[in-house]
N, C-alpha and C positions, 0 to 999 in steps of 0.2 A: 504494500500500500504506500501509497506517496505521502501523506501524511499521520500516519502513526502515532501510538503513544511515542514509540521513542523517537519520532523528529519535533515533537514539541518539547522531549526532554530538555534544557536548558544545557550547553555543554561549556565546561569551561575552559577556559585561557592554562599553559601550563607552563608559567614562568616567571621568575623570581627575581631579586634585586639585592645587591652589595654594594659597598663602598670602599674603593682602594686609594691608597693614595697615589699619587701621579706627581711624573716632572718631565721635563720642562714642557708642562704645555700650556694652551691659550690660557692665563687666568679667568679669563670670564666664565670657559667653561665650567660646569661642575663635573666632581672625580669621575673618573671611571669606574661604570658600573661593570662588575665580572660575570664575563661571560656565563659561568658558573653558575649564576644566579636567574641570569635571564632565562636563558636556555637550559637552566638542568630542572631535574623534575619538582613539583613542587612538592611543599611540605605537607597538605592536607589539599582534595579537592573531591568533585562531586557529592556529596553528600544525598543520600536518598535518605526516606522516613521509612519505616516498613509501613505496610497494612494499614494494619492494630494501631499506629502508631509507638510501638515497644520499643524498637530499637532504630538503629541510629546505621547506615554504612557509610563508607568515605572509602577513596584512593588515598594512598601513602607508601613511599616506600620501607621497604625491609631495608636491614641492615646491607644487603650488598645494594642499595638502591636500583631497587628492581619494584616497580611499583603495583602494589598488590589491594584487595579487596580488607579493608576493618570494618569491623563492628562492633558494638556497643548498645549496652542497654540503657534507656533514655533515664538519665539523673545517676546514675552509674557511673564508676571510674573503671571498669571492664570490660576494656577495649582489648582487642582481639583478631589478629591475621589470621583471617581464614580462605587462603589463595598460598598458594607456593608456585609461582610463575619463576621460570628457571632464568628467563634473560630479558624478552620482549617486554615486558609489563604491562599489566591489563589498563585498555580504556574504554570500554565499554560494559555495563554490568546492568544487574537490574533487578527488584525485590517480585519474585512470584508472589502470585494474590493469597498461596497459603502461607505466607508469615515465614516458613521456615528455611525456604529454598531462595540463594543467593543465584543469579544465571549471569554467566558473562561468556565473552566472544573473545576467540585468540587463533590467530594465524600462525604461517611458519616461517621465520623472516623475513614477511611483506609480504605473502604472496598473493595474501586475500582471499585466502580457499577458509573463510574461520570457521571453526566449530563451534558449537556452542556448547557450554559445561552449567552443569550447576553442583552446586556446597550445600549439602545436609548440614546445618547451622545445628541441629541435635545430634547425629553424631560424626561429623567435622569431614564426612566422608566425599571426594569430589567425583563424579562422574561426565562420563563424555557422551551428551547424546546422543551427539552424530558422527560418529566415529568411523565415516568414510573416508576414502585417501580420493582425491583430484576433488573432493566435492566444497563448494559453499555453501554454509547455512549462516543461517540468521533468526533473532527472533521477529518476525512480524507483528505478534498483538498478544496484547493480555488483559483476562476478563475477570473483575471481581468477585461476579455469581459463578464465574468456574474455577474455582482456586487451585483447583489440581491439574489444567487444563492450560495448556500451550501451545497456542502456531507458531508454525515454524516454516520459515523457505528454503526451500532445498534443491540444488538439481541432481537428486540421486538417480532419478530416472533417464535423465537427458542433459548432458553438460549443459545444454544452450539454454533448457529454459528453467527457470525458476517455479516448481510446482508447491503448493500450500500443503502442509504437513500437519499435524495433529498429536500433540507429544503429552503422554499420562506421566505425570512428574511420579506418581505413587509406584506406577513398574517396569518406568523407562521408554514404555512401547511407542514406536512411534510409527504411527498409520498416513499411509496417505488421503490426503484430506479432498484437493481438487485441484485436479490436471492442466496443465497449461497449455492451452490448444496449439502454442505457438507466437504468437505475438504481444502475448499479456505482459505488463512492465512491474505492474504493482496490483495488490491487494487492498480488497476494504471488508470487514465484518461488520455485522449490525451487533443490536445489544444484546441477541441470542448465541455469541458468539458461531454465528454463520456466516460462510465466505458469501457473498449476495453480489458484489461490485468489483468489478474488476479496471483498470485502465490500459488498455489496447494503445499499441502506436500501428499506424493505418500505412501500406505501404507507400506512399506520398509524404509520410512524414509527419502527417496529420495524427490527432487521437480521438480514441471512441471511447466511450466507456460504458461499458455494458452492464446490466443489474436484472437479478431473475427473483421472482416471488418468496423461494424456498428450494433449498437445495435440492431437492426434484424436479423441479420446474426449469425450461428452458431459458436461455437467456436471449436477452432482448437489449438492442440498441436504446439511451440514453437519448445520446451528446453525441454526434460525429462530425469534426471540425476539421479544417485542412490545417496546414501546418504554419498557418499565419494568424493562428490564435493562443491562446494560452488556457489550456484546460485542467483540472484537477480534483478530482473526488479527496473529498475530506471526512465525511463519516455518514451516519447516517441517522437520521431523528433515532427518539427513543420507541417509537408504533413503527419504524420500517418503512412508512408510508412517504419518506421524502427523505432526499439527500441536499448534504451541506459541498457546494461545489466552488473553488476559485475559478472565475471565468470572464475574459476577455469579451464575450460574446457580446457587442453593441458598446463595447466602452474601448478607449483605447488600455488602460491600464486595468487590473484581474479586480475582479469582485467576490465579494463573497456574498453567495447567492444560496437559496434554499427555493429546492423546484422538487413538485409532488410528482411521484413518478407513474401516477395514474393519468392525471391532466396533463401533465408538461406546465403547467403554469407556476409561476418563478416568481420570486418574492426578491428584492436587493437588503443585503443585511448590516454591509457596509461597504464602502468605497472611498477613494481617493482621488482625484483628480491629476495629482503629479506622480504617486506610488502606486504600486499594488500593493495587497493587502500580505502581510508577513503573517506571522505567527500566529494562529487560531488557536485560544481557548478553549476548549469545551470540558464540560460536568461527565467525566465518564461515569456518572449512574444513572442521571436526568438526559446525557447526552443532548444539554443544551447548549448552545453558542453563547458563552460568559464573556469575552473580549476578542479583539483584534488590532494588533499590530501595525501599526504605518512608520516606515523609518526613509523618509526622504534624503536627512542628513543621520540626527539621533531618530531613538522610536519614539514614539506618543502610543496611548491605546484608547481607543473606540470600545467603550462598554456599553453591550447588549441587553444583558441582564443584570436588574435591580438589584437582585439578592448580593452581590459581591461588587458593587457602586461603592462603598461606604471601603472596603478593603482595598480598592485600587485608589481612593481617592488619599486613604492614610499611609499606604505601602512607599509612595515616594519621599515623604518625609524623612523616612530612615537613610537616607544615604542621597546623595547627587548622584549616581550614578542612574544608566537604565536598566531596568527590571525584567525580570520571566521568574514564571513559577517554575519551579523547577522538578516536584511533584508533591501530591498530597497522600493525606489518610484517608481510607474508606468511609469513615464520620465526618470528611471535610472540614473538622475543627481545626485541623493543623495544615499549612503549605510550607513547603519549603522553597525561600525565594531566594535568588542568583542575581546580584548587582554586578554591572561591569562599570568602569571609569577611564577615561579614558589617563587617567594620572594616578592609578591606584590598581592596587591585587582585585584580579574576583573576588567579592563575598558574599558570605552566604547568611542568611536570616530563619529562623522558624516561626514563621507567622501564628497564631493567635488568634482565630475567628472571634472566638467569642468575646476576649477584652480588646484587639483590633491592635497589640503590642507584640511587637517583634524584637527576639534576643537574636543576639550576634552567636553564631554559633564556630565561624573561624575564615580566616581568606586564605587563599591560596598561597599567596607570597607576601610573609607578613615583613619580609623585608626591603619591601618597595617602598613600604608605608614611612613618610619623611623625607620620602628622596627628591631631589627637584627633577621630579618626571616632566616631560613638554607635552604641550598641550594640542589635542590633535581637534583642526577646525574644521567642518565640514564645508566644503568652497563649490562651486561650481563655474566651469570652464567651456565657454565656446569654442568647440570647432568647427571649421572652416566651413562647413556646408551648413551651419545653423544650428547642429545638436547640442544639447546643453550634455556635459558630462560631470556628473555629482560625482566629488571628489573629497578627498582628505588631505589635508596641509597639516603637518607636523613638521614646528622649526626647532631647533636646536634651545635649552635654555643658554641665556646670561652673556650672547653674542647679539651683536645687530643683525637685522632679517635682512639682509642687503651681499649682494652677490657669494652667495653661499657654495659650496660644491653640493651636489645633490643629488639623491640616489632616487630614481623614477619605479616605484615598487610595483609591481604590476602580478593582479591576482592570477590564479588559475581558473580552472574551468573549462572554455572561457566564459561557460554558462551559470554564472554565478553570480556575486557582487565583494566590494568592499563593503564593513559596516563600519560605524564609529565604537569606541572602546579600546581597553586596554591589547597593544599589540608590543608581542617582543621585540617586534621587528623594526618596527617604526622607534619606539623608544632607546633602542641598540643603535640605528643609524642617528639617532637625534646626538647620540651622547658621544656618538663621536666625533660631531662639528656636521652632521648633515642636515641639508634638508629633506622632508621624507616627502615626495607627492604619489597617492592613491588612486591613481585615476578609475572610473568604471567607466571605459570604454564602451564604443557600441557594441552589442551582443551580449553585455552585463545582465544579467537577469533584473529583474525588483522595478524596471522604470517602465513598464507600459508590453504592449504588442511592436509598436511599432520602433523604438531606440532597440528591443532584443532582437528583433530580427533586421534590423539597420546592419548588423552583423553578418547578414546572411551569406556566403559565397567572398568574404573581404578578409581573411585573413590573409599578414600580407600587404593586405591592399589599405582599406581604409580602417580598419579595426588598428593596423600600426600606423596612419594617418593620425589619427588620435590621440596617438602615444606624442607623436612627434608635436603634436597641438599641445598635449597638455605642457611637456617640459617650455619652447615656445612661450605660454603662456606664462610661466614661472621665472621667465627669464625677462619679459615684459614686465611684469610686477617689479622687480629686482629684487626675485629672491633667490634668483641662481644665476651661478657664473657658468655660460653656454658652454667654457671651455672644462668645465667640471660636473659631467652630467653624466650616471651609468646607471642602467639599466639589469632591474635583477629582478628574478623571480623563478619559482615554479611552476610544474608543469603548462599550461598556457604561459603562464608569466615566463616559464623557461623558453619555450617556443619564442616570444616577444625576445627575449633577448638574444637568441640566434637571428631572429628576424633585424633585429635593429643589428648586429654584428656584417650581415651579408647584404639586406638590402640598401641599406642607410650606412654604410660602412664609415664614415666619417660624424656623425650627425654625435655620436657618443663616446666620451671618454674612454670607457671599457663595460664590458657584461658581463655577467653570473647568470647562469644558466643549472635551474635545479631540475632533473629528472624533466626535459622536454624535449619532444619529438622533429626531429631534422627532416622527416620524408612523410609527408602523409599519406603518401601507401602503403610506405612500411608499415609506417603505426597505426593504418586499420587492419593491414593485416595480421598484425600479433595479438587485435584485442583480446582479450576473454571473451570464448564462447557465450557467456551466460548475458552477453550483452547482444548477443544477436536483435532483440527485441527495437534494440535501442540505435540499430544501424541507420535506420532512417531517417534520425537524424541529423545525423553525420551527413548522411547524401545531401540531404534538403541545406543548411547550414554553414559546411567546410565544404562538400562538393564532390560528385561522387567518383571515388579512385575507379572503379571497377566500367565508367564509363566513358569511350573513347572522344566525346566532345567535351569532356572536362577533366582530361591528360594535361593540357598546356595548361587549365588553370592550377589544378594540381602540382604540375613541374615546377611553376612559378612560385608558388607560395611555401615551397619545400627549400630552407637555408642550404642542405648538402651539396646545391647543385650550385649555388654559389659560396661555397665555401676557398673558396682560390680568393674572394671579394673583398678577406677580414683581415683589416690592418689595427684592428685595437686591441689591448689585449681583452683576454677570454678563460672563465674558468667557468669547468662542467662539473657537477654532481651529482651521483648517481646509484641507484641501489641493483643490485646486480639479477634482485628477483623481481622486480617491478611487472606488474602482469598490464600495466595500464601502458605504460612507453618503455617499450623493451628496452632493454640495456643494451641491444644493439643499435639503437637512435643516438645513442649517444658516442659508439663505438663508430658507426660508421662517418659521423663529420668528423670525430678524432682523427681519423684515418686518411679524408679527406684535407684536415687540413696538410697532413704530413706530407704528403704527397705532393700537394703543392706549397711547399718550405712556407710555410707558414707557423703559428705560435698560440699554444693552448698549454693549458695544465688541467688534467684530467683526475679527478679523483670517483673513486668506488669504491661503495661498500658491498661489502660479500652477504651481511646479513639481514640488509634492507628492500625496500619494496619500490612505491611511491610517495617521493618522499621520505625523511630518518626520525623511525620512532624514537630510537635507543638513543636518550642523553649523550651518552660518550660520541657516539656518531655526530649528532647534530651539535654538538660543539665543536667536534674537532672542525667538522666542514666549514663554521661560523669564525672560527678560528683561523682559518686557511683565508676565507671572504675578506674579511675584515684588514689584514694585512694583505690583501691581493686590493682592497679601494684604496687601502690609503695611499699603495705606490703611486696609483693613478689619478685617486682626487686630493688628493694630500691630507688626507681626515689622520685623527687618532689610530692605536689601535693597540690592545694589550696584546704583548709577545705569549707566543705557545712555547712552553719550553719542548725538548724533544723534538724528535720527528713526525709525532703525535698523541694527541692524546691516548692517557692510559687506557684499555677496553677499546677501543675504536681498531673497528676494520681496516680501516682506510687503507685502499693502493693508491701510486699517485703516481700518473704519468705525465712528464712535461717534454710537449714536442717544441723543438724549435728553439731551446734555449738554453 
């Protein structure tokens, strides 16, 4: 299912803060913050409530800082790891509706194949549910009236497609639930915990969403949009009788609509005229629509329902920061709420229905708290053809905002967005004398139908037009020095910076490039199976490899074929099992450059995926980063001693130098 309990879970930020002393550098700057702190794991985070509300779980690491599952009995000092994760460490988990079973998801060096397990909290015992080899699962939903009862997505049957599972936490058993005909992307249950909804991507690229009476009953067309709208099953009333849907349909930006699936007649439940709708609230016992999300720059929320008016009206008082729940008790006497700031740790609150008073229950990185963090502004930035692109400005403290060197962050995806809040990344470039700009380029998700698919077939083309606008625009302000401008990021954001290295070969100081793809043939050819579903819109969007009138657009928007182009320097990063952009994307422009005496430094991990879970990993590689900008923008940078950090994989090949 596309919106889920656990994508309204609240997720947090995993990164911390130090103070070192420093010399000789700018006085105005403040010390250097260690790496260590930013990037290593934090000290406490996610916290759930069980059920009952009884106990208490959280992330933390163990003693080899390996991040594992605690718990704890509410008002108790009888905390407790109940996970023994050997190296990856867990981030994902989650309390079953019987109180007793802890379930969380763990892969095998990146690979993305996760399992899912759960911890008998009685007697400490851990089991694996799905303990197939090449398979993924996942948890898709969990229902309170079924306490012992677990769906589950799996493609045991079929790599490619992801089929609904049905798992008895009491004997393990796990049945197949409902088959995936082939094109289904996600799942929706009603409050009978029955699969009823399903979301289709339609060979054009388009989606359907199909919904049947009762799981006997045949299924039946919805919603069938072409691929110039924005469609999304979100749940379904508490009678069955009508689904909550985000939909572009008649608006340029997504709404959140509830349409009776007898009539077809639609009701609008909220909307925005500049955003679509984010985060949906709902009562998983009433299964009513309680709030919605709108984050143009920060969020704001749109409350539906009366009954929890009075809790969103007092909930912001507790902290400057923006809010999510993060989840509740079966009595809804208690939530558990997630603050982010954008100058400050995640923290976390236990809300209080009934006196309307929220205790701090602990933040993530309590050693941020005090530090002169910078302050990240939500900006907005024309380009050239008239798009507005909602962005992030983050400057340096205790320096003038005036010709700065400046690193142009750019997300992945590329169907996604920048938020506002605390980022390590932005805050790590800030403290080292940069400016940090955010941009959400066209094809960002969150700003309408028409800016996401402004994206469509321009990677390359006008999606890095954008790029080159926002920096441009940064250097028009006078907050960056043109001649001090690089370009970093991953996946997408890595792509971006091969793209600015090859196409724009002089436009930028230097790139960092994390785990993105050099060939876009290549890298649909390696996706994961189990994305078949989701090929379509790859064709409709990037362009489709497999068809001979969009080779040349293809050839063109792929850096490896001009990689003979890069005169700046360039460093790659890369997990060696990454199932999203093989490691030979990165392998093959490495190759490339060498070939033609060109100049890279190429690092890889052997036990990583997409993207570096493991602290040791993403330090060292930040570590590597960090002294590979400052040669080129002259910024800060704390020395790594060694060859690398201790625990990290790292290879590191340097051509050309």
């Amino acid at each position: 299912m596309s919106r889920t309990l656990l994508s309204r879970c609240a997720r947090a930020a995993v990164t911390l803060a130090l103070l070192l002393p420093v010399s000789p550098l700018p006085a105005q700057l403040p010390p250097l913050i260690s790496r260590d702190i930013l990037f290593g794991n934090p000290e406490r985070a996610q916290p759930r409530v069980s059920p009952d509300g009884q106990r208490l779980a959280w992330l933390a690491p163990d003693k080899k800082n390996v991040l594992q599952v605690w718990v704890k009995t509410v008002g108790k000092d009888d905390d407790k790891m109940v996970t023994a994760d050997k190296k990856r460490g867990i981030r994902q988990y989650f309390w079953a509706e019987d109180n007793r079973t802890l379930l969380y998801q763990q892969d095998n060096d990146g690979d993305e194949n996760f399992h899912v397990f759960g911890v008998d909290l009685a007697s400490g015992n851990v089991r694996d549910f799905t303990p197939f080899q090449g398979v993924r699962a996942g948890v898709a939903d969990l229902n309170r009236d079924f306490p012992d009862e677990v769906l589950i997505e799996a493609n045991i049957r079929d790599r490619q497609l992801m089929d609904v599972h049905r798992l008895n936490l009491k004997t393990g058993a796990l049945t197949l639930d409902t088959e995936n005909p082939g094109d289904v992307a996600s799942w929706g249950s009603d409050a009978k915990f029955q699969v009823r909804a399903v979301q289709a991507q339609t060979p054009d690229g388009g989606t359907e969403i199909r919904v049947r009476d009762d799981v006997k009953a045949p299924w039946k067309t919805l919603l069938k949009v072409g691929p110039d709208e924005i469609l999304e099953f979100e749940d379904f009333s508490l009678d069955g009788k009508s689904a909550f849907l985000l939909s572009s349909i008649g608006s340029d930006t997504a709404r959140l609509v509830e349409r009776n699936l007898a009539t077809g007649a639609e009701k609008v439940l909220a909307v925005s005229p500049d955003v679509d709708a984010g985060a949906v609230v709902i009562n998983p016992k009433s299964h009513v629509v309680q709030a919605v999300s709108f984050a143009p720059g920060r969020a704001s929320w749109k409350v539906l329902d009366p009954s929890v008016q009075a809790d969103f009206d007092a909930i912001p008082k507790l902290h400057a920061g923006d809010f999510a729940i993060v989840n509740r008790t079966s009595a809804d006497d208690a939530w558990l709420i997630g603050f982010t700031s954008d100058r400050g740790p995640v923290t976390w609150y236990k809300w209080d229905r009934a006196t309307k008073k929220g205790t701090v229950l602990f933040s993530a990185q309590p050693k941020l708290e005090g530090l002169a963090l910078a302050e990240m502004k939500p900006v907005v930035i024309k380009a050239r053809d008239g798009l507005n692109l909602n962005s992030y400005l983050t400057l340096p403290v205790g320096v003038p905002p005036k010709n700065l060197p400046m690193v142009l962050f750019v997300h992945g995806g590329p169907w996604a967005r920048d938020t506002w809040g605390y980022s390590s990344y932005a805050q790590w470039f800030a403290n080292r004398g940069y400016a940090v700009l955010q941009p959400n380029y066209r094809g960002s998700t969150g700003y309408g139908k028409k800016f996401l698919y402004a994206g469509n077939r321009q990677w390359g083309l006008k999606m890095h037009d954008d790029l080159i606008d926002a920096a441009k625009w940064a250097v028009t302000q006078g907050y960056a020095d043109p001649k001090k401008i690089a370009v970093f990021g991953g996946s997408y954001g890595g792509y971006a910076a091969l793209a600015a290295a090859t196409f724009t070969p002089d436009a930028f100081a230097c790139n960092v490039d994390i785990v993105g793809p050099s060939n876009l043939k290549t890298l649909i050819a390696s996706i994961p199976p189990y994305w078949k579903p989701l090929r379509a819109t790859f064709d409709v969007r990037m362009g489709n490899v497999d068809d001979p009138k969009d080779a040349e657009l293809i050839k063109n928007a792929s850096p490896l074929f001009k990689a003979d182009k890069i005169v700046r320097p360039l460093l790659i990063g890369q997990g060696a099992n990454d199932p999203r952009v093989n490691v030979k994307e990165s392998e093959q422009i490495v190759d490339a450059i060498e070939k033609s005496k060109g100049n890279v430094t190429y690092v890889v991990y052997s036990d990583e995926g997409h993207g570096f879970a493991r602290p040791e990993n993403r330090i060292d590689f930040n570590a590597r980063s960090e002294k590979f900008l400052a040669g080129c923008l002259a910024g800060r940078f704390e020395p790594m001693e060694g060859d690398k950090i201790p625990g990290s994989t790292a290879v590191v090949k340097v051509v050309g130098k």
